[in-house]
N, CA and C atoms as a LAMMPS dump frame, in Angstrom:
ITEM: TIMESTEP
0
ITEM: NUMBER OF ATOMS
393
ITEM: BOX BOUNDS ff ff ff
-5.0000000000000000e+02 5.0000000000000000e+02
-5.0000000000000000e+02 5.0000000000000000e+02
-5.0000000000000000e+02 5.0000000000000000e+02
ITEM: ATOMS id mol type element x y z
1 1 1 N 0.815 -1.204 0
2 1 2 C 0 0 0
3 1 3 C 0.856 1.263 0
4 2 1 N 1.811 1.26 0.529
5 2 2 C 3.295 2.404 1.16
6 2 3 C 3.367 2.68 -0.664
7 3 1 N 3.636 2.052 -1.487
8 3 2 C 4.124 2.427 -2.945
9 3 3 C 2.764 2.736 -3.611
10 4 1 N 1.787 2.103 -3.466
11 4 2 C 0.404 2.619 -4.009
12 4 3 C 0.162 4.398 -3.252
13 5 1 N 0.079 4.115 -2.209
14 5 2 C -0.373 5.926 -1.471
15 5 3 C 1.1 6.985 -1.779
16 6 1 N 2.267 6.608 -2.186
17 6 2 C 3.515 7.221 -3.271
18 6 3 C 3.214 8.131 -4.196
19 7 1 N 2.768 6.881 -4.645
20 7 2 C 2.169 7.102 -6.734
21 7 3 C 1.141 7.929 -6.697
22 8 1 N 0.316 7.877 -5.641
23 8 2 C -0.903 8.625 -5.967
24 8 3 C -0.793 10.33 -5.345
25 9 1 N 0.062 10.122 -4.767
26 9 2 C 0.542 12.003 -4.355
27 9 3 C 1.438 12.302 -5.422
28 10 1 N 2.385 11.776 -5.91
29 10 2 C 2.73 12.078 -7.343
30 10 3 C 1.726 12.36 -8.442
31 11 1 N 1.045 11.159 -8.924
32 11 2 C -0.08 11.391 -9.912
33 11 3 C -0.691 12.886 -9.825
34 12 1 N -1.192 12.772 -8.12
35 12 2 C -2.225 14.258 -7.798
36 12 3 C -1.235 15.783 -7.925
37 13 1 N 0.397 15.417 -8.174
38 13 2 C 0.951 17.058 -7.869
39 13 3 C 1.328 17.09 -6.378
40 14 1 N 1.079 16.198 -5.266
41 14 2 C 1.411 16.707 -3.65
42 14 3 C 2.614 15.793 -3.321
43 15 1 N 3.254 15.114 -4.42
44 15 2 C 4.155 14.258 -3.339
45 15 3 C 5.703 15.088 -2.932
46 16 1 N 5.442 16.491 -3.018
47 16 2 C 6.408 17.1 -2.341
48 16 3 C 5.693 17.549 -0.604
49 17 1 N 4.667 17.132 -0.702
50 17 2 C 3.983 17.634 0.541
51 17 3 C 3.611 16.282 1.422
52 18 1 N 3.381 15.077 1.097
53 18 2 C 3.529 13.657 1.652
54 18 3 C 4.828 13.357 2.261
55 19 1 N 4.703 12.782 3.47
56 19 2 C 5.331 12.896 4.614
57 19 3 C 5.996 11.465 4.681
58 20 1 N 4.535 10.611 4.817
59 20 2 C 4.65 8.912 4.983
60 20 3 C 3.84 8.126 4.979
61 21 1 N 4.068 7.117 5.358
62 21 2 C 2.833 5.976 5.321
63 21 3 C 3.251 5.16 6.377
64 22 1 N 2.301 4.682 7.305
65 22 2 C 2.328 4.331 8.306
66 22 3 C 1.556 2.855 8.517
67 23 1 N 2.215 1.955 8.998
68 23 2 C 0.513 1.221 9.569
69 23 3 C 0.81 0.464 10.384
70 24 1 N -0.321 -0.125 11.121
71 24 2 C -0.444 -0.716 11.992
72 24 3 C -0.817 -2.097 12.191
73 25 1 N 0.25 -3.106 12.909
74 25 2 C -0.211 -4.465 12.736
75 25 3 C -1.162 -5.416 13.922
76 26 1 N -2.254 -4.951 12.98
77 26 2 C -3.948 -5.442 13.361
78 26 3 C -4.378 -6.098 12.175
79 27 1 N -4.834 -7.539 12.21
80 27 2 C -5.614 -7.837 11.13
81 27 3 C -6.654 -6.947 10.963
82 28 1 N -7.049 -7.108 9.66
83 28 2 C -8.101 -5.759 9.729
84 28 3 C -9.433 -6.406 9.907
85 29 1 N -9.865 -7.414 10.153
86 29 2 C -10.878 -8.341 10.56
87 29 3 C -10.878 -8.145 12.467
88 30 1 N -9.699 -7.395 12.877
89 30 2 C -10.469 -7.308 14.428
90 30 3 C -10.096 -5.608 14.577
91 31 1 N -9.767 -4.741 13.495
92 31 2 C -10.046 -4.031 13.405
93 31 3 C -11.324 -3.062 14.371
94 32 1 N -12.46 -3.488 14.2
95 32 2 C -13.79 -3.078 14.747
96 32 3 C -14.33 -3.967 16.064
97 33 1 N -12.678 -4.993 16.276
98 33 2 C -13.363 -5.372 17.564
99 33 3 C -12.738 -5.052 18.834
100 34 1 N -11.545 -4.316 18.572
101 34 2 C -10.712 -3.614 19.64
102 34 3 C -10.372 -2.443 19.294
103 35 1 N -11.534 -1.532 19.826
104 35 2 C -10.827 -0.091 19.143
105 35 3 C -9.94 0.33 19.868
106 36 1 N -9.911 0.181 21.115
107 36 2 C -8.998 0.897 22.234
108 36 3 C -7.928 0.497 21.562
109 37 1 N -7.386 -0.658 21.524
110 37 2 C -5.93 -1.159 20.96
111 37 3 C -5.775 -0.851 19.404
112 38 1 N -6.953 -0.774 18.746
113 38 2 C -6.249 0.043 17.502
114 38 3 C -6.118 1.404 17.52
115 39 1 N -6.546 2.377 18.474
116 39 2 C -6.306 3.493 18.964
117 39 3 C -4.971 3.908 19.646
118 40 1 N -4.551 2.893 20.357
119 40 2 C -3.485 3.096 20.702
120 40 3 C -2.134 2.695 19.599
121 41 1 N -2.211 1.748 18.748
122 41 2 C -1.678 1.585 17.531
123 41 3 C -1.169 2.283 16.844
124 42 1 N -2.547 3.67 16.391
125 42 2 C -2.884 4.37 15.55
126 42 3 C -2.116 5.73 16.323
127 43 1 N -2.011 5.521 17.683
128 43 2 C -1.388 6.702 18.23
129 43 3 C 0.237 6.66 17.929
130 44 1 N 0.656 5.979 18.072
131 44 2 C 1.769 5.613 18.312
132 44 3 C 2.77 5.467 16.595
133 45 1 N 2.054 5.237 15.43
134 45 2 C 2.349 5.447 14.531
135 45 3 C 2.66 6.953 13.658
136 46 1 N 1.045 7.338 14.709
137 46 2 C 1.03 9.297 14.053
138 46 3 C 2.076 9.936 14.828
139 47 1 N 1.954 9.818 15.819
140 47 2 C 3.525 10.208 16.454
141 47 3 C 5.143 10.106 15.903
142 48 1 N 4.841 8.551 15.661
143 48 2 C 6.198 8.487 14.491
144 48 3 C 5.989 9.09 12.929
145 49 1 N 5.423 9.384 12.59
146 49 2 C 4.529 10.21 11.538
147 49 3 C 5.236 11.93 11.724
148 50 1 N 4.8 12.261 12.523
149 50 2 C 4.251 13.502 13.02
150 50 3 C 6.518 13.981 13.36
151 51 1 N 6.432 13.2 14.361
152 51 2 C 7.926 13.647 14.818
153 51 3 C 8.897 12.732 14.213
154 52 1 N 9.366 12.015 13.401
155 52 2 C 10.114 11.612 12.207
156 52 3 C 9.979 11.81 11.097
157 53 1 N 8.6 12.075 10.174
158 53 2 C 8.779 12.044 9.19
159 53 3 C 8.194 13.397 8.655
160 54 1 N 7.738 14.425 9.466
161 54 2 C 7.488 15.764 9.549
162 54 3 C 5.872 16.002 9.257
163 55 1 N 5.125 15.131 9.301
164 55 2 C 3.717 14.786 8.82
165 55 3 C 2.578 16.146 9.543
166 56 1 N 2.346 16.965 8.991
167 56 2 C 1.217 17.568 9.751
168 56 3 C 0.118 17.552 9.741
169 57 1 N -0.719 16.612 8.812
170 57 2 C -2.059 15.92 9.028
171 57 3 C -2.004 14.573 8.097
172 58 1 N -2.979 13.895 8.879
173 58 2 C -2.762 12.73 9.008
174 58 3 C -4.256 11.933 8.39
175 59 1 N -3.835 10.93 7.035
176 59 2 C -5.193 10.585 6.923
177 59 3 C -5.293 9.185 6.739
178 60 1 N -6.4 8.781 7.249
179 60 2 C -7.23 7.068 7.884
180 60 3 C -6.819 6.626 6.338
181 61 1 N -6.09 5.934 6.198
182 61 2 C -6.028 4.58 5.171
183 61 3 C -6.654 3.818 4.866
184 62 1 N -7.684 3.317 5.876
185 62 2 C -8.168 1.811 5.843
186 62 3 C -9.676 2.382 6.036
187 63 1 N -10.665 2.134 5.214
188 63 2 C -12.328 2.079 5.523
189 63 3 C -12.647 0.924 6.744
190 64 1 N -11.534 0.166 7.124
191 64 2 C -11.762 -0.945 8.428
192 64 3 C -11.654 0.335 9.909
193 65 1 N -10.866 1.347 9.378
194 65 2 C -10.669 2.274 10.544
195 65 3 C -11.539 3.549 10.507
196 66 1 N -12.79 3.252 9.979
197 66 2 C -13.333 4.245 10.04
198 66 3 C -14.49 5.055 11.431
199 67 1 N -14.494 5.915 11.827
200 67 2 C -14.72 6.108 12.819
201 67 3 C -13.562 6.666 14.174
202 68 1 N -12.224 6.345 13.56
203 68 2 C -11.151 6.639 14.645
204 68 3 C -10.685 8.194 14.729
205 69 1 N -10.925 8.651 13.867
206 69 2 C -9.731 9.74 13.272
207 69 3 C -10.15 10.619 14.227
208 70 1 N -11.46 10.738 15.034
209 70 2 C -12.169 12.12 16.134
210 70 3 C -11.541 11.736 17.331
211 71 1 N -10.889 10.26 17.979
212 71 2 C -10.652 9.782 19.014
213 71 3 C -9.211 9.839 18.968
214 72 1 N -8.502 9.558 17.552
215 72 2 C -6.942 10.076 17.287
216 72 3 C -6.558 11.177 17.353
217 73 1 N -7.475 12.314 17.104
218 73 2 C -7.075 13.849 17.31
219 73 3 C -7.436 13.894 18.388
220 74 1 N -8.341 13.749 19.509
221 74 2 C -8.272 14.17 20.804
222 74 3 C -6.694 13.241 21.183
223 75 1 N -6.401 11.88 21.177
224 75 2 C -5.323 11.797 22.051
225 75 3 C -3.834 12.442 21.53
226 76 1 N -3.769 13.157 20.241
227 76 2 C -2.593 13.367 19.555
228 76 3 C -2.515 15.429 20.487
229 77 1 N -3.513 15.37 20.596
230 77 2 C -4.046 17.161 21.191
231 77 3 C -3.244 16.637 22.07
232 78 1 N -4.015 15.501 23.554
233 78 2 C -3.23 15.218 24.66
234 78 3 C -1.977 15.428 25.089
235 79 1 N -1.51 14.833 23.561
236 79 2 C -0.125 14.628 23.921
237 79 3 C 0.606 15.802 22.967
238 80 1 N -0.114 17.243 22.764
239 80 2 C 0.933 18.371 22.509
240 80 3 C 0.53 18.161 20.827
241 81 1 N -0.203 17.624 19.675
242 81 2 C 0.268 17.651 18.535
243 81 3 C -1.29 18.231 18.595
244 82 1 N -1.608 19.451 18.095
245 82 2 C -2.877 19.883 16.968
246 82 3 C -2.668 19.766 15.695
247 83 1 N -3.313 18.576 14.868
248 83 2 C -3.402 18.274 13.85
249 83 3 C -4.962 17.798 13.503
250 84 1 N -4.906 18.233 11.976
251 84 2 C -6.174 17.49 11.112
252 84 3 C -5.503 15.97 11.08
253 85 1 N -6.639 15.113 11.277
254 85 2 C -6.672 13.939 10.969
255 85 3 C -8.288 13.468 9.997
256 86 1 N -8.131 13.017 8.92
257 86 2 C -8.683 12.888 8.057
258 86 3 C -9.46 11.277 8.063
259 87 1 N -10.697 11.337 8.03
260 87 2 C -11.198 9.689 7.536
261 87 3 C -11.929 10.056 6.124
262 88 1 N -11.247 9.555 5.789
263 88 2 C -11.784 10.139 4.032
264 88 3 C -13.254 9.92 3.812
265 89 1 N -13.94 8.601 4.346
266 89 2 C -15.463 8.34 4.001
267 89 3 C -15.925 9.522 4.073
268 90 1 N -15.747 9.726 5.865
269 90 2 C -16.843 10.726 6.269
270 90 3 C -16.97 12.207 5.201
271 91 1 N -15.524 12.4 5.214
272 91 2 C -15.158 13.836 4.715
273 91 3 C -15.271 13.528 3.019
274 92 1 N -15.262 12.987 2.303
275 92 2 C -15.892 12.373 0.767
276 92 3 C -17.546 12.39 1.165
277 93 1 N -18.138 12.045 2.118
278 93 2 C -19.687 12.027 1.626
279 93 3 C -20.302 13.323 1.754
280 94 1 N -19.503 14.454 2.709
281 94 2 C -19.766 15.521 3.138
282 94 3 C -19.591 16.505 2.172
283 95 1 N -18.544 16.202 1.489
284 95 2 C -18.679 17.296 0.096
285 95 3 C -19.186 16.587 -1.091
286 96 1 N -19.591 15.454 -1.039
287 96 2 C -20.578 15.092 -2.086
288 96 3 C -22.026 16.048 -2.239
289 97 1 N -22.121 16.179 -0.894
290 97 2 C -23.247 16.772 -0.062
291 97 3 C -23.274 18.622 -0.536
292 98 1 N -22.324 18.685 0.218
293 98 2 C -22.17 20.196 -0.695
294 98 3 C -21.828 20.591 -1.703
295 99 1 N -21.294 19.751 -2.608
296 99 2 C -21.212 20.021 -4.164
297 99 3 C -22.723 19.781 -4.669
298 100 1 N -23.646 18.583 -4.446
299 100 2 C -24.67 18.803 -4.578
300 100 3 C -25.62 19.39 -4.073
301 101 1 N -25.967 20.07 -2.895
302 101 2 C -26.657 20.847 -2.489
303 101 3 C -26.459 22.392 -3.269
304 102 1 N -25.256 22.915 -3.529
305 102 2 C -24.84 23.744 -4.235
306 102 3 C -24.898 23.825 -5.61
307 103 1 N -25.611 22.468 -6.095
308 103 2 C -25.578 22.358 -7.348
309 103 3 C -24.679 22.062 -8.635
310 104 1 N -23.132 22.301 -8.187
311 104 2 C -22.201 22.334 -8.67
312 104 3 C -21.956 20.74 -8.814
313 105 1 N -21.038 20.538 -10.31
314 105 2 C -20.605 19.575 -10.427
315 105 3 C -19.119 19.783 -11.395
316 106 1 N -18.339 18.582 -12.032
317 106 2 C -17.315 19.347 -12.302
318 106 3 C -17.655 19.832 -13.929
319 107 1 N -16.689 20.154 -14.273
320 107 2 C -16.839 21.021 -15.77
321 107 3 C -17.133 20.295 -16.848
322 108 1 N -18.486 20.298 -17.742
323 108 2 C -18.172 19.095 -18.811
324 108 3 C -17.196 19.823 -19.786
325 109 1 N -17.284 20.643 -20.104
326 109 2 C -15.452 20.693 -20.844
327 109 3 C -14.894 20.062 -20.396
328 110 1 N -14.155 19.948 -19.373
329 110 2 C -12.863 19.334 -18.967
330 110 3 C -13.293 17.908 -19.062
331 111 1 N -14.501 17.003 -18.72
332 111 2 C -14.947 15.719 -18.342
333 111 3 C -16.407 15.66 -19.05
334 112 1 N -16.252 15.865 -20.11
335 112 2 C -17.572 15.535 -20.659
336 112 3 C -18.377 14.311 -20.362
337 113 1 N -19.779 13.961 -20.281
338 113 2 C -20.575 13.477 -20.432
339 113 3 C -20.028 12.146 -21.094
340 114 1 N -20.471 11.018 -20.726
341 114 2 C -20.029 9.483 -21.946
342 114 3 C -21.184 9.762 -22.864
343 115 1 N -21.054 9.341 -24.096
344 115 2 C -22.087 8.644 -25.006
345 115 3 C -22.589 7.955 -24.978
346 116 1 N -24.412 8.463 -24.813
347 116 2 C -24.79 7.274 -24.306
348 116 3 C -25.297 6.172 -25.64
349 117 1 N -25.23 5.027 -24.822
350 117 2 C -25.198 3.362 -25.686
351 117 3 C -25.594 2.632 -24.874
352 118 1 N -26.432 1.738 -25.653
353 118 2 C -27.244 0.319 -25.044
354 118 3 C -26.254 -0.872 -24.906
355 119 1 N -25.692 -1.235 -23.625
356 119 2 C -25.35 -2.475 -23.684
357 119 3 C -25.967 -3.722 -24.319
358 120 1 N -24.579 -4.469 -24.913
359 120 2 C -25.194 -5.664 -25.392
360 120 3 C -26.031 -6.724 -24.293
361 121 1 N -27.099 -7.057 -24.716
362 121 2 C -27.202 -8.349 -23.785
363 121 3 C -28.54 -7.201 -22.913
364 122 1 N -28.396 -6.241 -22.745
365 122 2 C -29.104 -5.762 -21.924
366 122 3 C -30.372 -4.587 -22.619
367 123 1 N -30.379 -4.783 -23.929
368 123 2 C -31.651 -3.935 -24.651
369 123 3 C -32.643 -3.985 -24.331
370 124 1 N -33.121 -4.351 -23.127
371 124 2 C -34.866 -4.547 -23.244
372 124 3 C -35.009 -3.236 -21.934
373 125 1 N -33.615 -3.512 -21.607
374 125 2 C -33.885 -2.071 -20.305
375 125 3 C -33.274 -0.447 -20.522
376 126 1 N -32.949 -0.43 -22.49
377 126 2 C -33.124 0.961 -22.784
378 126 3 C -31.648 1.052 -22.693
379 127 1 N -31.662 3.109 -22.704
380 127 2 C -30.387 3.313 -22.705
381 127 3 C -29.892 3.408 -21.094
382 128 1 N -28.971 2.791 -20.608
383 128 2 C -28.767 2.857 -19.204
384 128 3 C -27.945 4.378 -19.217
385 129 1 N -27.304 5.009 -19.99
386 129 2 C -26.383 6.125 -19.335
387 129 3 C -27.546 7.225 -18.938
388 130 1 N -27.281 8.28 -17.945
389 130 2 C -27.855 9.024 -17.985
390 130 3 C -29.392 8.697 -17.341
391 131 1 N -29.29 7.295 -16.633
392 131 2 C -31.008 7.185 -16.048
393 131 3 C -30.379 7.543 -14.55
């Protein structure tokens, strides 16, 4: 994952601003059954994050860890670090929310519309793009 989350701050333009990649060894199947201990995990990594690798916000990797990132910034405060910590779900459905409430979407210049076409095999249910 460390070379996948790389590539993709390169791809986006930020991998002069990416710090590190971190993780923690929890199967991710008990993930949701010990949060305390993946909390403390999760502390202990952003810390090495934060004071080795110069990291000043910090974001949830795993949709198995979702829900932590409000309980990681209170104990990272605790211990002297104010930082954003990011769980992407939450913060992805929230500006889904306000891009559509606002109406806005992105530019069809830049991302036009597909053409729409009837899959094979599937003509009796019309044109699917655009329903």
């Amino acid at each position: 994952m460390r070379v996948q989350f790389e590539n993709q701050a390169a791809i986006y333009g930020a991998h002069h601003k990416y710090a590190s990649t971190r993780s923690v060894e929890m199967p991710v199947a008990d993930l949701g059954r010990d949060f305390d201990r993946l909390t403390e995990l999760m502390l202990e990594q952003a810390l090495i994050a934060i004071e080795s690798d110069g990291a000043d916000t910090l974001i949830i990797g795993c949709t198995g860890m979702v829900g932590i990132a409000k309980s990681l910034q209170e104990r990272l405060s605790e211990s002297g670090y104010r930082l954003p910590v990011l769980d992407p779900i939450p913060v992805t459905v929230r500006l889904a929310k306000v891009l559509a409430e606002s109406n806005l979407c992105h530019s069809k210049i830049a991302y036009p519309s597909p053409k729409r076409r009837v899959f094979r095999g599937y003509e009796h249910l019309g044109n699917l793009a655009g329903k």
